[in-house]
N, CA, C and O of each residue as an XYZ file, in Angstrom:
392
protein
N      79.202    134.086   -111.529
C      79.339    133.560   -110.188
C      80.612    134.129   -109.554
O      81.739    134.043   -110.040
N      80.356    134.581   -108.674
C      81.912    134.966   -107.506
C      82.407    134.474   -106.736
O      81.723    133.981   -105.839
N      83.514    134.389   -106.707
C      84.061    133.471   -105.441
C      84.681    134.643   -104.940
O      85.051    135.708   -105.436
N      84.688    133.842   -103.163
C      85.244    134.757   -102.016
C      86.588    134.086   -102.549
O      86.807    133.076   -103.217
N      87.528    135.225   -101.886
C      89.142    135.055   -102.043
C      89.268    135.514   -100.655
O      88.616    136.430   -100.154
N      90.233    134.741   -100.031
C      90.981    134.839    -98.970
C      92.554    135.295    -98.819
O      93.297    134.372    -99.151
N      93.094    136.211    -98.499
C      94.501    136.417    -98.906
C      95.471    136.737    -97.799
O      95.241    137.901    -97.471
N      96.142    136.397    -97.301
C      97.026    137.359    -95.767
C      97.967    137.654    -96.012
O      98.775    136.746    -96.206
N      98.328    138.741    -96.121
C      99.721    139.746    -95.667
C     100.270    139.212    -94.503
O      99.646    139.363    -93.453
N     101.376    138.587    -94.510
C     102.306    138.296    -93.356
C     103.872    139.058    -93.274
O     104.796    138.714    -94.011
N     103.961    139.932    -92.449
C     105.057    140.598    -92.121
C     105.324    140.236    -90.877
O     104.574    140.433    -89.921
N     106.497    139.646    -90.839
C     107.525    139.664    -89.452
C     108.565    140.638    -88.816
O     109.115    140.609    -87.715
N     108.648    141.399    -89.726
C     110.056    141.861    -89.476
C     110.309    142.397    -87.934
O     111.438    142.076    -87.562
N     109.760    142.932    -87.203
C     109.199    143.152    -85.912
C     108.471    142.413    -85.055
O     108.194    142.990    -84.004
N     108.163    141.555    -85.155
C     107.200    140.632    -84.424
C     107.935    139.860    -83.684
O     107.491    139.623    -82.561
N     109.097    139.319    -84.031
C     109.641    138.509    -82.704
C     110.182    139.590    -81.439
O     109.881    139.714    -80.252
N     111.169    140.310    -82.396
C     111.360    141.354    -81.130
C     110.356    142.059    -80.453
O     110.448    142.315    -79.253
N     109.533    142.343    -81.054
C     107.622    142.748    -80.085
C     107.600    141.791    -79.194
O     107.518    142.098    -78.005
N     107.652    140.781    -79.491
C     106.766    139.241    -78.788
C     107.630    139.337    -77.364
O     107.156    139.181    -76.239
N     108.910    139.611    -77.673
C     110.284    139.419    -76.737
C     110.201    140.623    -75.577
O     110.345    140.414    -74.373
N     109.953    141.864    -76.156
C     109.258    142.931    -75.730
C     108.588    142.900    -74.676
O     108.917    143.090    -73.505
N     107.534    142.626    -75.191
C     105.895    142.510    -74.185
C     106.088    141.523    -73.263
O     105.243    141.576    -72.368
N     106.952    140.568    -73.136
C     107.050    139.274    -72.218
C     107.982    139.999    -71.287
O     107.663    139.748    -70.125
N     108.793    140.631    -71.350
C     110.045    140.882    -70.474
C     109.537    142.239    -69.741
O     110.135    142.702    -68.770
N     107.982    143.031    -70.493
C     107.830    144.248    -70.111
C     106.507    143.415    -68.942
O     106.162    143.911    -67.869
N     106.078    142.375    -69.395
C     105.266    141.510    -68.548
C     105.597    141.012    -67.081
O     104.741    140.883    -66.205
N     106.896    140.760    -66.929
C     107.514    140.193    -66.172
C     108.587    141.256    -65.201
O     109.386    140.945    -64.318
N     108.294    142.368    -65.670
C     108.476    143.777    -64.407
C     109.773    144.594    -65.322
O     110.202    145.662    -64.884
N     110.400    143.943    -66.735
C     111.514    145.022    -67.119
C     110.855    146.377    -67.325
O     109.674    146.514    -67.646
N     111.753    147.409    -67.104
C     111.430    148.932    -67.471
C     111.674    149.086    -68.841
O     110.976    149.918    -69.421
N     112.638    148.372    -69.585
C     113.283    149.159    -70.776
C     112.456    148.207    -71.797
O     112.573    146.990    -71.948
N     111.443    149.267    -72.560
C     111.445    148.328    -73.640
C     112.163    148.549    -74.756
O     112.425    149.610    -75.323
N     112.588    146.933    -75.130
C     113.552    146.726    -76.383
C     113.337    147.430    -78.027
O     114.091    147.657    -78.973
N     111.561    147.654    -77.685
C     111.084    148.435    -79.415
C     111.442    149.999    -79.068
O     110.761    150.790    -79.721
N     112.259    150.512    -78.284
C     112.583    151.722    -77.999
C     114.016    152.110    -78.088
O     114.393    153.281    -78.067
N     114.815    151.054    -78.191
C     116.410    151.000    -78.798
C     116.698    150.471    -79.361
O     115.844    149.605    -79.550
N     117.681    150.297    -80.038
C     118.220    149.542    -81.023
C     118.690    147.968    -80.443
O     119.680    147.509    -79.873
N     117.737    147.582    -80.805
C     118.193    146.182    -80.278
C     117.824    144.844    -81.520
O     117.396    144.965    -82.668
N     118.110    143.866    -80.909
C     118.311    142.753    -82.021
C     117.655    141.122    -81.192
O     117.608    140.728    -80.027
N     117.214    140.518    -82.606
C     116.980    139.259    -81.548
C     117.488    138.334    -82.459
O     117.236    138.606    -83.633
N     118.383    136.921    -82.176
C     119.276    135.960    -83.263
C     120.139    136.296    -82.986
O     120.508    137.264    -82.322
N     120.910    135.007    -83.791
C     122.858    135.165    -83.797
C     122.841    134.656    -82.325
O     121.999    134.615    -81.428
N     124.031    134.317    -82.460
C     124.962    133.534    -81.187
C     125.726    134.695    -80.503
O     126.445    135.522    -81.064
N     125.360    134.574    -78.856
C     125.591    135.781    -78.315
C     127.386    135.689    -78.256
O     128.146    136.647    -78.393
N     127.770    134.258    -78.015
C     129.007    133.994    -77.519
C     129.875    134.830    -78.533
O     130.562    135.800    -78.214
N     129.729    134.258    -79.932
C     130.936    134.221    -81.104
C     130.217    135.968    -81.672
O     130.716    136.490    -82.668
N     129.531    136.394    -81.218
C     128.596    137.637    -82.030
C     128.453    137.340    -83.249
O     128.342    138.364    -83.922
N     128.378    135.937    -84.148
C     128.130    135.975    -85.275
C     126.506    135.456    -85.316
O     125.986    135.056    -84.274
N     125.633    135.496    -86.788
C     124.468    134.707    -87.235
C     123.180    135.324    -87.886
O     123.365    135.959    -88.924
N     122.296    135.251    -87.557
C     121.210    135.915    -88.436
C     120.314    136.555    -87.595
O     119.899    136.070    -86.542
N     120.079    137.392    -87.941
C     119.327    138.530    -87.427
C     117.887    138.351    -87.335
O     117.311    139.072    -88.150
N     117.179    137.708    -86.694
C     115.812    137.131    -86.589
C     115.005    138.350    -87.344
O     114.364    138.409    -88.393
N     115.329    139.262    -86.347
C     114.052    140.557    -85.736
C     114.950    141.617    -85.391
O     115.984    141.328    -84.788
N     114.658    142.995    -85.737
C     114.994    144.009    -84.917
C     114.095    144.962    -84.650
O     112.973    144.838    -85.141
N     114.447    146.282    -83.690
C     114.274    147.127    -83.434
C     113.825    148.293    -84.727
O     114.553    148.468    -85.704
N     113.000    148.754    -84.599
C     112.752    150.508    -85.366
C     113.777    151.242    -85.482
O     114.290    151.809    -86.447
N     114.140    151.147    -83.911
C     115.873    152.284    -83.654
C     117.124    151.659    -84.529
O     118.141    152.309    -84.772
N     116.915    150.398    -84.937
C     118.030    149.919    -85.404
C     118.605    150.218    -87.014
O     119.740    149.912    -87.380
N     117.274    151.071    -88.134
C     117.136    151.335    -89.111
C     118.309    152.081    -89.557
O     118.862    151.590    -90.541
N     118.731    152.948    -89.167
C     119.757    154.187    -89.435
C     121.294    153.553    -89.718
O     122.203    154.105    -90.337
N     121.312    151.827    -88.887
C     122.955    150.726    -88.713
C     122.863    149.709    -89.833
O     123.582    148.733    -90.044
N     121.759    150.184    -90.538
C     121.469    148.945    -91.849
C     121.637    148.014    -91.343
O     122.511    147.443    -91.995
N     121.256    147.219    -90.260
C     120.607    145.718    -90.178
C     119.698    144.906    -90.690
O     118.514    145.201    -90.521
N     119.995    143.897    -91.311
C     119.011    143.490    -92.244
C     118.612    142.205    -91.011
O     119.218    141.826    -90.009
N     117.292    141.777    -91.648
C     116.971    140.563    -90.656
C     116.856    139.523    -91.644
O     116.742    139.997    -92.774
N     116.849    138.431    -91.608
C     116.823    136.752    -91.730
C     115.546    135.922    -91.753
O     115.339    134.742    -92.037
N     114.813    136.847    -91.390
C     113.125    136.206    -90.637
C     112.857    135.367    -92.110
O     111.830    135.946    -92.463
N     113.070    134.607    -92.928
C     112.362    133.667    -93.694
C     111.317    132.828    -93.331
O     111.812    131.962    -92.610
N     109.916    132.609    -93.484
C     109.586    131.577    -92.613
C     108.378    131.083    -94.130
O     107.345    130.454    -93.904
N     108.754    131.482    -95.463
C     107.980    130.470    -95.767
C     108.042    129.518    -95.834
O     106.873    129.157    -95.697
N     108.881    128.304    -96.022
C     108.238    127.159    -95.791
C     107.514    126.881    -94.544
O     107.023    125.753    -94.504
N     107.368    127.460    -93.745
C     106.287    127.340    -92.727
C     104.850    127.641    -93.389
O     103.913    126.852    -93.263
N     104.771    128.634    -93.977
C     103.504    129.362    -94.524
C     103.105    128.229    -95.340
O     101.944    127.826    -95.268
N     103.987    127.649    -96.144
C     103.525    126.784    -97.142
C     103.004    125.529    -96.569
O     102.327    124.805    -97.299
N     103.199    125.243    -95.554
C     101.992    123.963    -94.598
C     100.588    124.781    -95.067
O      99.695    124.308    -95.770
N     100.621    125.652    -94.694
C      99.082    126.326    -94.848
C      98.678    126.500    -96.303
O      97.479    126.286    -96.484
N      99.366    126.830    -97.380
C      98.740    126.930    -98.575
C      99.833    126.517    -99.464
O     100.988    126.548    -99.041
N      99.549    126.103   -100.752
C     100.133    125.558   -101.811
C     100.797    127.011   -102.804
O     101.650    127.221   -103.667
N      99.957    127.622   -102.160
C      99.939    129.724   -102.833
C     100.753    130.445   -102.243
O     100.438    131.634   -102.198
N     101.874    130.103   -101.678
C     102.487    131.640   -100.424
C     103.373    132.356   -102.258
O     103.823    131.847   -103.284
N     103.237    133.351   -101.854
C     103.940    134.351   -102.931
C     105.065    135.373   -102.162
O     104.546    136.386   -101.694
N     106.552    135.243   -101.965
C     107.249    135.832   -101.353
C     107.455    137.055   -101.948
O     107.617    137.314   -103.140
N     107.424    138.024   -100.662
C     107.808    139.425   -101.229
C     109.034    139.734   -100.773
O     109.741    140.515   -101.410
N     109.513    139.085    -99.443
C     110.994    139.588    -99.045
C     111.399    138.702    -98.328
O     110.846    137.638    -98.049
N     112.273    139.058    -98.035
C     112.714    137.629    -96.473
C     112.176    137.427    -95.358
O     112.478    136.557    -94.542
N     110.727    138.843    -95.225
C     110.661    138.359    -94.053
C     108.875    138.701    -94.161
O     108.175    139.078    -93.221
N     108.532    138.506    -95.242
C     106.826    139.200    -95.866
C     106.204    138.010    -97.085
O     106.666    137.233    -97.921
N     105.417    138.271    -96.775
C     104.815    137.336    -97.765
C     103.689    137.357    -98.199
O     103.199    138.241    -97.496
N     102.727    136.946    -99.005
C     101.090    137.398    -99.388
C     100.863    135.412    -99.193
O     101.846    134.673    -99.250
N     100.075    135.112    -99.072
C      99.316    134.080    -98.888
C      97.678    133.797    -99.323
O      96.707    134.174    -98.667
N      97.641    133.010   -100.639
C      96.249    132.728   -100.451
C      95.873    131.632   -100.320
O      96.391    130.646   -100.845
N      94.571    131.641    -99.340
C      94.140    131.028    -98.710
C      92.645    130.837    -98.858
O      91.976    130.633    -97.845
N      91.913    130.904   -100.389
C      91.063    131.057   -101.016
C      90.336    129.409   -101.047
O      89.343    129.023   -100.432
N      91.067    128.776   -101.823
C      90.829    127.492   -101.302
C      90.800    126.415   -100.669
O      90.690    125.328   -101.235
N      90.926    126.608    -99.010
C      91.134    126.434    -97.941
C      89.884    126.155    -97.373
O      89.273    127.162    -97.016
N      89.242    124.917    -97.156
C      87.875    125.211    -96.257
C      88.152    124.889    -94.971
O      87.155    124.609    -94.306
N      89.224    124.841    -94.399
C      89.653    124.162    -93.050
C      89.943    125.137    -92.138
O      90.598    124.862    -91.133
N      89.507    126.337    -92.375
C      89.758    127.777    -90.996
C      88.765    128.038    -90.383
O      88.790    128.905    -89.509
């Protein structure tokens, strides 16, 4: 007998700054932010904190990002399996509620 398996790859590392992106490129900006080195997190005042999300361009300044969000994932399954701080595998195999 086989069972279906359900599994999701969740990567953030880009996704907030995308999200931040597309809204500001929505709303008439010219520059988009996935085209420079840019950053989203941290306290603008003190320049200190955690690095949500960055930029592609930002790779070369070793910025690391902060994006943790499993315990969020883990509302959804009892299974999240972390791969980094900001990735994760999720199964969602025994789940009949999607």
């Amino acid at each position: 007998m086989r069972t279906e398996q359900t599994f999701f790859h969740i990567d953030v590392n880009s996704a907030y700054l995308a999200w931040e992106a597309l809204e500001r490129l929505a709303e008439g900006e010219t520059l988009d932010l996935r085209t420079i080195p840019a950053i989203v997190g941290g306290d603008e005042a003190s320049r200190k904190g955690i690095v949500l999300s960055k930029s592609l361009p930002c790779k070369p300044y070793g910025i690391n990002t902060g994006a943790a969000m499993i315990t969020y994932l883990q509302q959804f399954s009892d299974r999240v399996q972390q791969y980094s701080i900001d990735e994760a595998f999720v199964d969602y195999t025994h789940k009949t509620d999607f």
